[in-house]
N, C-alpha and C positions, 0 to 999 in steps of 0.2 A: 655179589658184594664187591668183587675185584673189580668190577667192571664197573660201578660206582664209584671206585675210590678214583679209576683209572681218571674214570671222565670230570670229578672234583681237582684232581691235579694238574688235568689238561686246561682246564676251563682256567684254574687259578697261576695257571703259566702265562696262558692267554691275559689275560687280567692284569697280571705284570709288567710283559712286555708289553700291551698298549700303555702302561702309567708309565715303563720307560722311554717309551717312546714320546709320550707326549712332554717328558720331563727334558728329553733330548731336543727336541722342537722347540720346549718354551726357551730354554739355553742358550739353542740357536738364535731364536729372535731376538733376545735381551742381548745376546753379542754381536749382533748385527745392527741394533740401536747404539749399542757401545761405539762403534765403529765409525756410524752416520753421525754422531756425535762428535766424536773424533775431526773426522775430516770437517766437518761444518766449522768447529772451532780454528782448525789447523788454517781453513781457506778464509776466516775472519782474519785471524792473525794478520797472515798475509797480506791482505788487503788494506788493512789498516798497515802495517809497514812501507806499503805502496804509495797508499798517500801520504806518508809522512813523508818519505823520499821524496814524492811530486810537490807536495809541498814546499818544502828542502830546494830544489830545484827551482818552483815559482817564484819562491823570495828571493834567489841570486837572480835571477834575469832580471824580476821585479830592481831590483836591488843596482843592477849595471845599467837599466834604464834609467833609473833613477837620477846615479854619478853621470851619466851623459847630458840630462838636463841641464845638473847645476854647470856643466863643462858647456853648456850653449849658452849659456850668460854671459860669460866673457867673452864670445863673437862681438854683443851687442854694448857689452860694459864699454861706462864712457872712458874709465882707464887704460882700456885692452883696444878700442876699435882701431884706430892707425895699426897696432900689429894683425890683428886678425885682417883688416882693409876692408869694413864694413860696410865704408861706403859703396866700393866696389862692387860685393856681393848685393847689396842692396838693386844698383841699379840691376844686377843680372834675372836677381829674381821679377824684378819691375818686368823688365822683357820678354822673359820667359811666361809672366801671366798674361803679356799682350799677344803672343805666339798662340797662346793654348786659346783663349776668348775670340782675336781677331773681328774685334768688334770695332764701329765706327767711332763711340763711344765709351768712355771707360769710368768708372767711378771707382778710386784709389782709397784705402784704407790704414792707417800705420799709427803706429804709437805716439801720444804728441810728443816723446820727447825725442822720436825721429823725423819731426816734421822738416826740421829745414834740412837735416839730409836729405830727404826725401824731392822735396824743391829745390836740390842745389845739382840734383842727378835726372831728374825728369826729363826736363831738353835731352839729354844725351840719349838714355833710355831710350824716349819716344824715335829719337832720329833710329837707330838701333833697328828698334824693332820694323820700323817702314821700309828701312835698307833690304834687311832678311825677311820681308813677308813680299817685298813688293806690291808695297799699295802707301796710300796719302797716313800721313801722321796723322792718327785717331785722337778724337777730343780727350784728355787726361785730365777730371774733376776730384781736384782732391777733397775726401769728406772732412767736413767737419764734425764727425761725429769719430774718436780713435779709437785706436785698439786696447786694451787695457797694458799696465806696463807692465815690466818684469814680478816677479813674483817676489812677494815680503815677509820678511821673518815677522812683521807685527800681525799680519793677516795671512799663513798659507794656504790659507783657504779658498780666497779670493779668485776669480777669474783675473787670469796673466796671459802675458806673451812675451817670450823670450828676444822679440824683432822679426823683421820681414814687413811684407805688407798682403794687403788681402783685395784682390782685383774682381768688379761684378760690371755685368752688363747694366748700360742706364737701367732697363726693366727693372734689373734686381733678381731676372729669371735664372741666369749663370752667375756661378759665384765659383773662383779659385784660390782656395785659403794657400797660401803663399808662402809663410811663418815658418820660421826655423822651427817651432814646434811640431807645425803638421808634416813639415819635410823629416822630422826625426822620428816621426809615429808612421811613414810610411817607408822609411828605411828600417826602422826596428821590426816591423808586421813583415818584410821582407823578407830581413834577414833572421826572424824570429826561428824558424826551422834549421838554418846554417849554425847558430850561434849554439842552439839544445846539442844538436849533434857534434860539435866541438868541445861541449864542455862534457856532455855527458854520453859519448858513446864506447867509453871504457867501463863506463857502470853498467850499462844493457850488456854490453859483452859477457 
């Protein structure tokens, strides 16, 4: 009889610690769910503050490119060009896209309302450029078809250009956009990495 009771109490000991055991395990799991949960929400958070940051950060660069725009309009504005000396820059960029083409031929591109700048620098230009390539002064056709002009509070929507001109091989096959615009979109892609790290490498810090 002792020896039945023994083994009913061993058995229901037994029986016990496995239901604590499984109660310990389920515990376990459900607190390590708690946990994965945890962290999942904690690394959401996160990331979403990140992009808000990145965000935060696209819209001032967005934002400084922007204020440089309307600041490239008064290069070209008729009020502003004697101080800025547009015409000047004008013929340099004319030269500089005869340098980069170096073609025998040129077909010239510009806004009509810089057409007679445009033909009042040409000669010079041209001579310019034949000086510093050494070779014959290349045919310079100016198109008749222009570039569209500065950009309009009635339409900002509109296809613009701030000034410059835009130089293509007769073909058509070589083309070098010239435009204060394109020249401000390949100094801003430039200096796109310089400027993040100036404004914001006390906040990585």
């Amino acid at each position: 009889m002792v020896n039945y009771w023994q083994e009913f109490n061993i058995e229901k000991l037994q029986i016990v610690e496995a239901e604590k055991k499984k109660i310990r395990q389920e515990y376990e799991r459900k607190q390590k769910q708690v946990e994965v949960r945890k962290k999942i929400e904690y690394s959401m958070q996160l990331n979403a503050s990140r992009i808000k940051v990145l965000q935060a950060q696209d819209d001032l660069v967005n934002a400084m490119r922007e204020a440089a725009s309307k600041d490239l309009l008064n290069v070209s504005h008729h009020k502003f060009q004697h101080h800025h000396n547009y015409e000047g820059l004008l013929k340099s960029l004319i030269v500089q896209g005869l340098l980069i083409l170096k073609e025998p031929a040129v077909l010239l591109r510009c806004r009509k309302e810089d057409l007679h700048m445009v033909q009042s620098v040409l000669h010079g230009a041209n001579s310019e450029y034949a000086e510093k390539a050494k070779v014959h002064q290349p045919e310079i056709i100016v198109d008749s078809i222009h570039l569209p002009s500065a950009p309009s509070h009635d339409d900002p929507h509109a296809l613009s250009c701030s000034g410059g001109v835009v130089l293509a091989s007769r073909d058509g096959k070589i083309v070098f956009e010239n435009t204060l615009d394109a020249r401000l979109d390949v100094i801003y892609h430039g200096k796109l990495p310089e400027i993040r790290r100036l404004l914001f490498s006390q906040l990585a810090a």
